[in-house]
C-alpha positions in Angstrom: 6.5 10.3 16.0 6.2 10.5 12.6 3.4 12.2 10.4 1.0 10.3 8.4 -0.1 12.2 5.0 -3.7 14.0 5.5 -5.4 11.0 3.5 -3.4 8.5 4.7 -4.3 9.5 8.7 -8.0 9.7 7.9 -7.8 5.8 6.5 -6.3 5.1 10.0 -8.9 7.0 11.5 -11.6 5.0 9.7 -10.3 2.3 10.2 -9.7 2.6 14.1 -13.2 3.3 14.1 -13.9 -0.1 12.7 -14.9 -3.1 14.9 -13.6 -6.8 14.5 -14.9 -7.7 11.3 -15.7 -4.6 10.1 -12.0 -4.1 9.6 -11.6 -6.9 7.1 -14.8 -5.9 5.3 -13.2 -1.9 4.6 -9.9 -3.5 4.0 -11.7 -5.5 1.0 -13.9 -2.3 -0.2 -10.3 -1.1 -0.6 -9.2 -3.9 -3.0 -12.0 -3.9 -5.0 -11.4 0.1 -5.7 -7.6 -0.9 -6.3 -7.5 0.6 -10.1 -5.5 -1.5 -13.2 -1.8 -0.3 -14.0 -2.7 2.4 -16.6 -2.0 1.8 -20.1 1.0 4.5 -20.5 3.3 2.5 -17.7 5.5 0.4 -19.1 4.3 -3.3 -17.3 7.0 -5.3 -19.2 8.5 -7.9 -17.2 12.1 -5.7 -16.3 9.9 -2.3 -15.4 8.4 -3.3 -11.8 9.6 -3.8 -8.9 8.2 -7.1 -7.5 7.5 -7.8 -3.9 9.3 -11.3 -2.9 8.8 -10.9 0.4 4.8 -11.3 0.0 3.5 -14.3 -0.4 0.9 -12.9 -2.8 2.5 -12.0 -6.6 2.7 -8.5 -5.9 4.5 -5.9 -8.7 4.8 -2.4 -8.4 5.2 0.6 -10.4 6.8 3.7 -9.9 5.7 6.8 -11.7 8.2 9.8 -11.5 7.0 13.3 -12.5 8.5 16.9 -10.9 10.2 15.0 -8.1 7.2 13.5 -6.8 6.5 10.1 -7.2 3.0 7.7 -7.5 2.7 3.9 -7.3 0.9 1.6 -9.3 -0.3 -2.3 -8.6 -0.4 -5.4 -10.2 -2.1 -7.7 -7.5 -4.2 -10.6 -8.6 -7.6 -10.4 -7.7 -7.0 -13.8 -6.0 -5.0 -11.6 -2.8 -7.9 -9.2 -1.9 -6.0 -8.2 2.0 -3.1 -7.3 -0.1 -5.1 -5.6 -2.5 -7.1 -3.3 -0.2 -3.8 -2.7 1.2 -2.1 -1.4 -1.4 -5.0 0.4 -2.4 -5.5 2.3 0.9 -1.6 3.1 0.6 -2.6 4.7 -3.0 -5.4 6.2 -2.1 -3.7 7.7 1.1 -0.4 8.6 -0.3 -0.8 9.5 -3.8 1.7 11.3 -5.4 4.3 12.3 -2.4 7.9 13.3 -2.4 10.5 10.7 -1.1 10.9 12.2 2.0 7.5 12.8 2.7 7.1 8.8 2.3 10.5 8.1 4.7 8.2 9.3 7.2 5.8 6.7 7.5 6.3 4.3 9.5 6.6 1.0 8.1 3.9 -0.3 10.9 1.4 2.6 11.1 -1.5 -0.5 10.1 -1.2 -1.0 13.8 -3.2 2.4 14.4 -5.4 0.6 11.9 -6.0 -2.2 13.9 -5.0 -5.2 11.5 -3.1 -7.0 14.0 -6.4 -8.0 14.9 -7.8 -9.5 11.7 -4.6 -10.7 9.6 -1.5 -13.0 10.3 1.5 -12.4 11.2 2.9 -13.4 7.8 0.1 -11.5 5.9 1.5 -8.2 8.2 5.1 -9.1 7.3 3.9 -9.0 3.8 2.1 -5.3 3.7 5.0 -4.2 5.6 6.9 -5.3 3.0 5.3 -3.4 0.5 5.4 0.0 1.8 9.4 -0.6 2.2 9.7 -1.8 -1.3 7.9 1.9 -2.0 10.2 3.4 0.0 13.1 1.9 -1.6 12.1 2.4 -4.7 11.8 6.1 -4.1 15.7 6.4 -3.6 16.5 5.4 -6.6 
């Protein structure tokens, strides 16, 4: 099985931990910590790397430095579950190698629980992000 980064396990942890509900509120506290794309990343309209599998508008941006790589957002306010989902996948990833994010799995969220409080299509969505991540960190 494959090995969750140190942050990353302890959001599924937390979030295991939650009950029902709960699980959708900690998902939200996510997106509302979900920082802007910083000012020195270049957001013009050919430098992201949009999600079209999500039904929310979903961009993101890949920041290289010493072979390690970080990702930034651009999710409307308007998508919060994608939002705290992306944020979590910040938050618990952070600035990782490409290998190192090859081994996550692209449904570890089920150790989180979220089956149980989003849709199928909402899942196909978040699982859509994390492989656009992982695609984007092979090029």
């Amino acid at each position: 099985m494959s090995e969750l980064p140190e942050r990353l396990a302890e959001i599924v942890e937390d979030f295991s931990l939650c009950v029902g509900q709960e699980k959708l509120e900690y998902l939200l506290e996510f997106a509302e910590k979900l920082p802007p794309v910083p000012d020195t990343i270049d957001t013009s309209e050919t430098a992201g790397d949009p999600v079209h599998e999500c039904m929310s508008p979903v961009v993101i941006y890949p920041e290289w430095q010493d072979g390690k790589i970080f990702f930034h957002f651009d999710i409307p306010e308007e998508a919060p579950t994608v939002r705290g989902y992306a944020s979590l996948l910040q938050e618990g990833i952070g600035w990782t190698t490409p290998e190192d994010l090859e081994k996550i799995p692209l449904e570890f969220y089920l150790g989180m629980g979220l089956q149980q409080v989003l849709t199928g299509q909402r899942l196909n969505g978040v699982t859509a992000v994390l492989a656009h991540m992982k695609a984007l960190s092979k090029q």
